[in-house]
C-alpha positions in Angstrom: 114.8 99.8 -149.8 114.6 98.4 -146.4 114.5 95.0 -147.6 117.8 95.4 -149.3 119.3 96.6 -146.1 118.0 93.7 -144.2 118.9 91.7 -146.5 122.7 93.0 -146.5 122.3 92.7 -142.6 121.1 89.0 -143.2 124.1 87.9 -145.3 126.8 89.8 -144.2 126.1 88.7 -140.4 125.5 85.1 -141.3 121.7 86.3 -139.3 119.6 83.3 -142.2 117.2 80.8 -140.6 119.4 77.7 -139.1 117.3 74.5 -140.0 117.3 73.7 -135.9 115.8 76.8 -135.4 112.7 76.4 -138.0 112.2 72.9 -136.7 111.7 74.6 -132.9 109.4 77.0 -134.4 107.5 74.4 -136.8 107.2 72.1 -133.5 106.4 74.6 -131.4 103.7 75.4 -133.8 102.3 71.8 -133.8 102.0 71.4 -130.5 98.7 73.5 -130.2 97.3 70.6 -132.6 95.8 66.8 -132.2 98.1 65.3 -133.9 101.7 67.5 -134.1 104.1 64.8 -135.9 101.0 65.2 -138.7 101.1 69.1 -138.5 105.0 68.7 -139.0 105.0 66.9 -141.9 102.2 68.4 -143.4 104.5 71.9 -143.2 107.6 70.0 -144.2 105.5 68.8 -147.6 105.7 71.8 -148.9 108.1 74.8 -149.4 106.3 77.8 -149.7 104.3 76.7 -145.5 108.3 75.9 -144.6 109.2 79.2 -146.1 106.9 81.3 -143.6 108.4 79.5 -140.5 111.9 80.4 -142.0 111.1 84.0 -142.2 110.0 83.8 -138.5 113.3 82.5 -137.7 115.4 85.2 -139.6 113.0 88.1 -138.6 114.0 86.7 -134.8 117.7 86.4 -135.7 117.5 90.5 -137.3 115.8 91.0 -134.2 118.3 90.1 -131.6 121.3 91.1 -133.4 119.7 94.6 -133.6 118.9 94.4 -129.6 122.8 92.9 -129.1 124.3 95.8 -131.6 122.0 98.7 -130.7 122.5 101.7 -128.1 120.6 103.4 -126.4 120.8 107.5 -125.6 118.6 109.6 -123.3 117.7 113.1 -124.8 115.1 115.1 -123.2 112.6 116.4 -125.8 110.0 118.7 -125.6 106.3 117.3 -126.3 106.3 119.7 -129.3 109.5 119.0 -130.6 108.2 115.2 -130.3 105.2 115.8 -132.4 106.9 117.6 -134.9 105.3 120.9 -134.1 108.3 122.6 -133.0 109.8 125.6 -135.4 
């Protein structure tokens, strides 16, 4: 269920990976190897290592839209009524 609605969320706010932003994250990535233009390609080879940086990028985009869309509201709660042991 709560992938439908974040996948409702994705398309109807346009919130899917942009290819700039997987290359920051697949570069970003390679730069904690030896050789990173290797690491790069290597992930580029094949679709199913691209497709995890892509998922980072469009968890990220959910994220901040949430954080942009989101408010906040104070409400003082008991400690029981927190815990659910309040009647």
């Amino acid at each position: 269920m709560l992938g439908l609605i974040l996948g409702e969320l994705v398309k109807s706010h346009e919130l899917g990976a942009k290819p700039e932003q997987v290359r920051a994250l697949v570069t970003e990535h390679a730069q904690t190897y030896e050789q990173p233009f290797e690491v790069v390609r290597w992930v580029y080879s094949e679709p199913q290592r691209l497709n995890e940086f892509e998922g980072l990028a469009v968890e990220s985009n959910v994220v901040n839209w949430v954080l942009e869309h989101a408010k906040v509201k104070d409400k003082s709660i008991s400690f029981d009524e927190l815990m659910g042991a309040a009647a």
